[in-house]
Phi, psi and omega in degrees: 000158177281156191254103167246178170209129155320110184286355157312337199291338160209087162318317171274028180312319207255035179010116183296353189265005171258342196257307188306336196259331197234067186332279292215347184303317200278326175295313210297265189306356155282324163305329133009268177281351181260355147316325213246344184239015168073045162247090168314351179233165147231169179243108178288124165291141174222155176201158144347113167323121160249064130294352170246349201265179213213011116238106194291154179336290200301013196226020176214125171328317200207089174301166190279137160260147177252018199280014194225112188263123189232005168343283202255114172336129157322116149247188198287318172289332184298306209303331182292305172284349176292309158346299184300305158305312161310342169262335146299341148290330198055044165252122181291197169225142190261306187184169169277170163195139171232123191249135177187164162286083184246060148260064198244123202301324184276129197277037161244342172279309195307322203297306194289324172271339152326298184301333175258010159276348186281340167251031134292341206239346204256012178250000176272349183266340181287308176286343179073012138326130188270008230183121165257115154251155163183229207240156137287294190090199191195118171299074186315353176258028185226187199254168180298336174274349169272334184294305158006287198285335149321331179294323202293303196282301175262021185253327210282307200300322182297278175335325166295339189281302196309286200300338172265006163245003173095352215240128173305116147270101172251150194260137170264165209265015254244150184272357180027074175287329210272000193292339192231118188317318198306170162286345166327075173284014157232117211220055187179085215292315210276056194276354179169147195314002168273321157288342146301305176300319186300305164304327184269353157282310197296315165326306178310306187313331197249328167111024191222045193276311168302335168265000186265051187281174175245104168264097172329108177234113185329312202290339184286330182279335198277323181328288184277043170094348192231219188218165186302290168324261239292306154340300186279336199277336182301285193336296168296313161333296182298344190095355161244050176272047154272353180283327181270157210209317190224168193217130214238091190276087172234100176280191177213156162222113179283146192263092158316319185281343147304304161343289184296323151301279246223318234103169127302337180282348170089178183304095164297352188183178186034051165268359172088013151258000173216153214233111155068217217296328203266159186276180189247147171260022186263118202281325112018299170289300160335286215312329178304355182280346227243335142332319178281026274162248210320318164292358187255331216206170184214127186316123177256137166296104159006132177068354191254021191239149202261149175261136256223129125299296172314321183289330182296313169317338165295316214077023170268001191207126165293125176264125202292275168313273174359298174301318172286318192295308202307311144339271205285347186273320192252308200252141201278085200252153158246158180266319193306318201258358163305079176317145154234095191277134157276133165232139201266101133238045196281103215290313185312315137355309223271064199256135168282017190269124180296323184287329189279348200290305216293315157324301186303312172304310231248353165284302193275003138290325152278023177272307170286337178253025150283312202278331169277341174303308188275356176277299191310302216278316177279359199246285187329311199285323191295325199260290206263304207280312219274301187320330186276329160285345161083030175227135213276154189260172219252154178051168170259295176112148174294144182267142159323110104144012157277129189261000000 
């Protein structure tokens, strides 16, 4: 499969009082910079200024890059110097991405993110890419069957925006429980293949069924229990494994001893985002909402997790080679034209220092295209070389829903 890396991974490459002054500074030097750690692609971030955002930094689990700067509409000349970088690193584009919530209950914020994912899609056409990732959301103040009917209304005219550009949106599933101070843990409607399908009829009904893909991300199945085989295999059950299009490569590694205090549902309470009966207005404080998360578990870098057997059987660990096999066994995928974008949010990790940062990235990026390599090459030999011979392959292997 092809190789990208989410530019989120070191938001401050690019010092903010040199990219603010000069937008376009920061592709030019991420691109660079993923030359010098081996990511033939990158996956460009775009986000809210945050002077525009509508939630602060100190208030956010994993900050946001802004490194594709949209303050001001994408032109033709900025595309033209990026273009150049790219052709001078020879580092491609997998796709753009803005991830935010756009169901966002005050219509005049949902309106302000609406215009900058629409000028997301006119710098990916610019730039020549086909493919947006990002978010659905949630109106937290309706119920998940009314946000439906929300998809319907403001979500389907954004997908009408994508297809007269030509252009895939695929949505990543992440449940953002921590996105809102309430109890609401799933604060991403599009959170897992029942809610995908369920969106994706309402797309078929509008004539936008083709702009509505999934970009798949593992650490999000392990969060809620499950595992990747079973996932995909529900999906061809269903008739829809065309959906996932893209692969977001991020593990978890699950806290048995959290699990065992609080659950799957995460810390319910005395989390420090709320002061007694009132929410806390301390952007500081928010960030404690991210407890229904954080405690059973912690985000892993492609390679940095000890490998586990027991745990995979658990779902408590992404099994990596499993993930890859499974991919090619269950979803109709071609892997040559398929991204597996790495994405960094291994908080211990998550260091802004360019020198200490980039071994760590430039390892676990030959960690994932050793492990899709080694996929391939086994799935070839088991589906095709054994088979043309007439020789039966060996063991059983992991099963699709068994525990």
């Amino acid at each position: 499969m092809r190789l990208s890396i989410l530019t989120a991974a070191l938001q401050e490459l690019t010092p903010r009082e040199r990219r603010d002054a000069d937008p376009d500074l920061g592709v030019e030097e991420w691109l660079e910079f993923a030359r010098q750690i081996g990511a033939p692609n990158i996956e460009l971030s775009a986000a809210l200024h945050p002077t525009e955002s509508d939630v602060p930094a100190a208030a956010l689990l994993d900050p946001v890059a802004n490194t594709l700067d949209l303050r001001e509409p994408f032109s033709a000349a900025r595309a033209a110097r990026v273009r150049r970088a790219m052709q001078s690193t020879r580092v491609g584009l997998s796709d753009l991405a803005y991830f935010d919530n756009m169901l966002a209950a005050d219509e005049s914020l949902r309106h302000r993110k609406h215009e900058l994912m629409r000028r997301v899609f006119d710098a990916a056409v610019l730039l020549g890419t086909d493919a947006v990732a990002g978010f659905v959301g949630r109106n937290p103040a309706l119920s998940l069957d009314a946000n439906l009917v929300m998809f319907e209304e403001v979500f389907i005219p954004l997908l009408k925006a994508a297809q007269a550009r030509g252009l895939t949106y695929r949505v990543e599933q992440c449940p953002m429980p921590g996105w809102t101070i309430g109890d609401t843990w799933h604060n991403n409607i599009a959170y897992a293949p029942g809610p995908w399908i369920a969106l994706h009829r309402i797309c078929e009904r509008h004539g936008v069924g083709d702009q509505f893909r999934i970009h798949y991300d593992p650490s999000h199945a392990i969060l809620m229990g499950q595992d990747s085989r079973s996932v995909f295999q529900y999906l061809k059950d269903a008739g829809y494994d065309f959906l996932i299009t893209g692969f977001h490569v991020k593990g978890q590694v699950i806290d048995s001893r959290g699990i065992s205090a609080w659950g799957y549902g995460g810390q319910t309470m005395q989390r420090g985002d709320w002061r007694g009966a009132e929410p806390s207005t301390a952007p500081g404080e928010q960030r404690h909402a991210w407890k229904k998360q954080t405690v059973f578990c912690e985000h892993e870098l492609p390679g940095t997790a000890r490998h586990d057997p027991l745990a995979y059987l658990q779902n408590r660990t992404v099994d990596w080679l499993d993930h890859q096999l499974a991919a090619r066994e269950l979803l109709r995928i071609d892997p040559e034209k398929t991204f597996l974008v790495v994405e960094h949010e291994y908080p211990r990790a998550r260091v802004q220092d360019k020198s200490r940062l980039a071994p760590i990235l430039s390892a676990s990026l030959a960690f994932t295209r050793a492990i899709d390599e080694a996929a391939a090459a086994m799935y070839a030999l088991q589906h095709e070389v054994l088979p043309a011979q007439g020789i039966a392959v060996q063991g059983i292997g992991r099963e699709a829903y068994r525990s």
